[in-house]
C-alpha positions as CSV (number, residue, x, y, z in Angstrom):
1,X,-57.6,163.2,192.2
2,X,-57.8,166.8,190.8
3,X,-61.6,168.6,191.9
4,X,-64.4,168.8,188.8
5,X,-64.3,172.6,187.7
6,X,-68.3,174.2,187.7
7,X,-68.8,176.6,185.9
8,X,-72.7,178.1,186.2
9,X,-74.6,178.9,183.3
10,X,-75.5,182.3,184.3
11,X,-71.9,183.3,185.4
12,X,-69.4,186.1,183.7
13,X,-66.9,183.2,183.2
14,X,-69.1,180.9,181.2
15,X,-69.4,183.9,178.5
16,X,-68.7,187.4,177.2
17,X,-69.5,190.2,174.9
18,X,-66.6,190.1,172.3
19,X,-66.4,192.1,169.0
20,X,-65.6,189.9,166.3
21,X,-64.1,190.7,162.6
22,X,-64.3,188.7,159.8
23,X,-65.7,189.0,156.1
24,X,-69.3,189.1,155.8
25,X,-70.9,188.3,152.4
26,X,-73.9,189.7,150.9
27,X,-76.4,187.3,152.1
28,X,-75.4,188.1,155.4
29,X,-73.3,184.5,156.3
30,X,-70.1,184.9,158.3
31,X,-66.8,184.3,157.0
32,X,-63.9,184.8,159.3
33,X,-61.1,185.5,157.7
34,X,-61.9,183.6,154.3
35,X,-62.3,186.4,152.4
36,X,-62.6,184.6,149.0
37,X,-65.8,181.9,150.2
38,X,-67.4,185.2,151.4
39,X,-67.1,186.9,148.1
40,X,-68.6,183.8,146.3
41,X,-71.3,183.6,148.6
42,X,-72.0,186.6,148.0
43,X,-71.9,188.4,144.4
44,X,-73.7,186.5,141.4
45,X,-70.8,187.1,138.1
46,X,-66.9,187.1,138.3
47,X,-64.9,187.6,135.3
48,X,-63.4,185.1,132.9
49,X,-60.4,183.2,134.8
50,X,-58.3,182.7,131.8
51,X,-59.5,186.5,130.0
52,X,-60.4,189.2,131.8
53,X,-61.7,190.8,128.5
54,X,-64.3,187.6,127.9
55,X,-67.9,189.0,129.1
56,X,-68.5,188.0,132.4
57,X,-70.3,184.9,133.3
58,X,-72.4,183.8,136.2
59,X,-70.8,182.1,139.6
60,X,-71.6,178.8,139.2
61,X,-71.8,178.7,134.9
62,X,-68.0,178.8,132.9
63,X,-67.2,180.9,130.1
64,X,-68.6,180.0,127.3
65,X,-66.2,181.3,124.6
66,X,-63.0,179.3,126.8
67,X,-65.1,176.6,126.7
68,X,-65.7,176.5,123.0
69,X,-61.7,177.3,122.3
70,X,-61.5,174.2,124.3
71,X,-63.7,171.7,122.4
72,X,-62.3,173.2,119.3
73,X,-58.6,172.3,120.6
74,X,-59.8,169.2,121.0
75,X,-61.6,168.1,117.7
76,X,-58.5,169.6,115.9
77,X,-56.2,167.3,118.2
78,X,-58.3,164.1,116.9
79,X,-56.6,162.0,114.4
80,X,-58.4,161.7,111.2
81,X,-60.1,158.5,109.4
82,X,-61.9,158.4,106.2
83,X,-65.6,158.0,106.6
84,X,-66.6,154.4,104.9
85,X,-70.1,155.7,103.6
86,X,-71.9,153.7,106.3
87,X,-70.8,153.9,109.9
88,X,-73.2,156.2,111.7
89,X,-72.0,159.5,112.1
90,X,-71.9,162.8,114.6
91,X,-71.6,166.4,114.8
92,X,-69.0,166.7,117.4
93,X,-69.8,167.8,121.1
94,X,-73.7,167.6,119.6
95,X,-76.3,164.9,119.5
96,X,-77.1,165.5,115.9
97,X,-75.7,162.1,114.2
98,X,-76.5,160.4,110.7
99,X,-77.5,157.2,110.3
100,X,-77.2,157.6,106.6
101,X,-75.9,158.8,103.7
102,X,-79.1,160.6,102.6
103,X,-79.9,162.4,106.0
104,X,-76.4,164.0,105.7
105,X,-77.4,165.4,102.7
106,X,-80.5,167.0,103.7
107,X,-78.8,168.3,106.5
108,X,-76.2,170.0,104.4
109,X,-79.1,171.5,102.0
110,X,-81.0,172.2,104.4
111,X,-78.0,174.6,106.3
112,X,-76.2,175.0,103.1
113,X,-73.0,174.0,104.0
114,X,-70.7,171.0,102.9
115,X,-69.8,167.9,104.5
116,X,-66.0,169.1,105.9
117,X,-67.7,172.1,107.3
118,X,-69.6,170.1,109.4
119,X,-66.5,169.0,112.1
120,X,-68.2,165.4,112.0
121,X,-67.0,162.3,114.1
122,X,-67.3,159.0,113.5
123,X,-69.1,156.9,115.8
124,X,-68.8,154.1,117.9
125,X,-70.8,151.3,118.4
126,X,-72.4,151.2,122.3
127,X,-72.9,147.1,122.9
128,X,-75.0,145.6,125.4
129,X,-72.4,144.4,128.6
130,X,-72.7,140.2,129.5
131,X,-74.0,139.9,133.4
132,X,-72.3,137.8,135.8
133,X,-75.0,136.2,137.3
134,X,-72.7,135.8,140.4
135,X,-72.2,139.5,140.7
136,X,-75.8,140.0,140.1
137,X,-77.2,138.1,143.2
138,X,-74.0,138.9,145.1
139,X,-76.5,140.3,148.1
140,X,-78.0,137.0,148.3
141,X,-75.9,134.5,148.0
142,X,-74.0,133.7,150.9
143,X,-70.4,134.1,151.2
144,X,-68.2,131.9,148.4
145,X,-71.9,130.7,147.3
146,X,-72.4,129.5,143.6
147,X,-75.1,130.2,141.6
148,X,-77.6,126.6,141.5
149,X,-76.7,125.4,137.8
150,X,-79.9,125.5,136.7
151,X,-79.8,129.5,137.5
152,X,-76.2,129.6,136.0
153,X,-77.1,128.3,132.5
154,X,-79.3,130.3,132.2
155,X,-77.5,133.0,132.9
156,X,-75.1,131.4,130.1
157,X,-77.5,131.2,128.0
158,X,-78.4,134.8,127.9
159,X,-75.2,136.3,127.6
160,X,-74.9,134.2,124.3
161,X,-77.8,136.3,122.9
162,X,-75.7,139.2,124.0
163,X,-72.4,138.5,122.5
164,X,-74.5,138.4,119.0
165,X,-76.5,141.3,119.7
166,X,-76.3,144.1,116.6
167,X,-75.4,147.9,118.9
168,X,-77.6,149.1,121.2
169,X,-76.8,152.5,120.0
170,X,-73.7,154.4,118.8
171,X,-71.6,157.7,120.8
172,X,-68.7,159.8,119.4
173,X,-66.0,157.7,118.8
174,X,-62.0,159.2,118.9
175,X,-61.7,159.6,115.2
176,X,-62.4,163.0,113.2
177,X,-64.2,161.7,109.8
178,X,-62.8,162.8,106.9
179,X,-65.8,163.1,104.3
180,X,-65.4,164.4,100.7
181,X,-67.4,166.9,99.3
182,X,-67.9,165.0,96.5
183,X,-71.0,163.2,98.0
184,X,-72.9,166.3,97.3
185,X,-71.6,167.0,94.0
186,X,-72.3,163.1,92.9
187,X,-76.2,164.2,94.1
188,X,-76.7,166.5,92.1
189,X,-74.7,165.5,89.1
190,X,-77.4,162.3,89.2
191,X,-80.5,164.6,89.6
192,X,-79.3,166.5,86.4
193,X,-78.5,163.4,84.3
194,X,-79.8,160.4,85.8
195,X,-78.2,157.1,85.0
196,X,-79.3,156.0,81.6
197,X,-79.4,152.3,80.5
198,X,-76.0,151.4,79.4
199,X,-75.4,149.3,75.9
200,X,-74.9,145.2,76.2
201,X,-71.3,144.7,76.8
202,X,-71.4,141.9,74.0
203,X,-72.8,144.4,71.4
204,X,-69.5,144.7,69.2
205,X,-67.9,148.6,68.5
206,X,-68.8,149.9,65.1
């Protein structure tokens, strides 16, 4: 049986004076030889990854103009669908949506712009999920337990009320709206002539 090496704490062999090189970041944390974690750590803006000639952005933020070329790759990717004048609808990549016809319309007076400048999205309905009561109570019931039956219609019971509940609320769907200008030009063609009472369709022609 081999002998226990001692070493004493205040001995020459338990430690030394060694000079150590490494990278050393601004804020003074030691890198060894990771040279790249020590110049994150320590400078505060880098330059674009895919441009160099993109202004610079902050370490932990992106760049903002890739990041738009991106979204806009992305809405012009989407197949297109022809808005049916009362699904709710979106600005992509915004949280400005229309609920209606009308509210469109102010929004393009109020910006002055048209509908198909307006990269809008059709929306998709957000419904409210049924609960497994099982899965619910799955820390309490023991293992392989049932719900008591009792528990379990009503759980039944409630999930009816949620297969005929209306949306809880609506997201961007994966369908680019196609939305004619002509919604505007109907507006104002009614606010210049407004519908007049049309003649009996019995009345005979002269």
């Amino acid at each position: 049986m081999s002998e226990k090496i001692i070493v004493m704490y205040d001995s020459s062999e338990a430690a030394q004076i060694q000079a150590v090189t490494g990278w050393v970041s601004r804020n003074g944390r030691f890198w060894g030889n990771d040279e790249q974690m020590a110049r994150y750590d320590g400078s505060t803006h880098r330059k674009c990854d895919n441009n160099p000639e993109h202004p610079i952005v902050e370490m932990y933020s992106y760049c903002s103009i890739c990041h738009e070329e991106s979204r806009q790759q992305k809405f012009m990717a989407m197949r297109r669908q022809k808005w049916d004048g009362e699904t709710p609808l979106v600005i992509f990549d915004t949280d400005q949506y229309f609920f209606y016809e009308d509210s469109l319309n102010a929004y393009c007076d109020e910006h002055e712009v048209t509908p198909s400048e307006l990269q809008l999205v059709i929306c998709e309905p957000n419904y409210p999920a049924e609960i497994n009561g099982e899965d619910y109570f799955t820390d309490d019931l023991p293992e392989d337990g049932e719900l008591p039956d009792e528990l379990q219609r009503a759980f039944d019971a409630l999930n009816a009320v949620i297969r005929n509940s209306p949306p809880l609320s609506w997201s961007q769907g994966k369908y680019a709206a196609i939305v004619s200008d002509d919604i505007k030009s109907r507006e104002a063609l009614d606010a210049v002539h407004p519908m007049e009472s049309q003649p009996n369709s019995n009345t005979a022609s002269q």
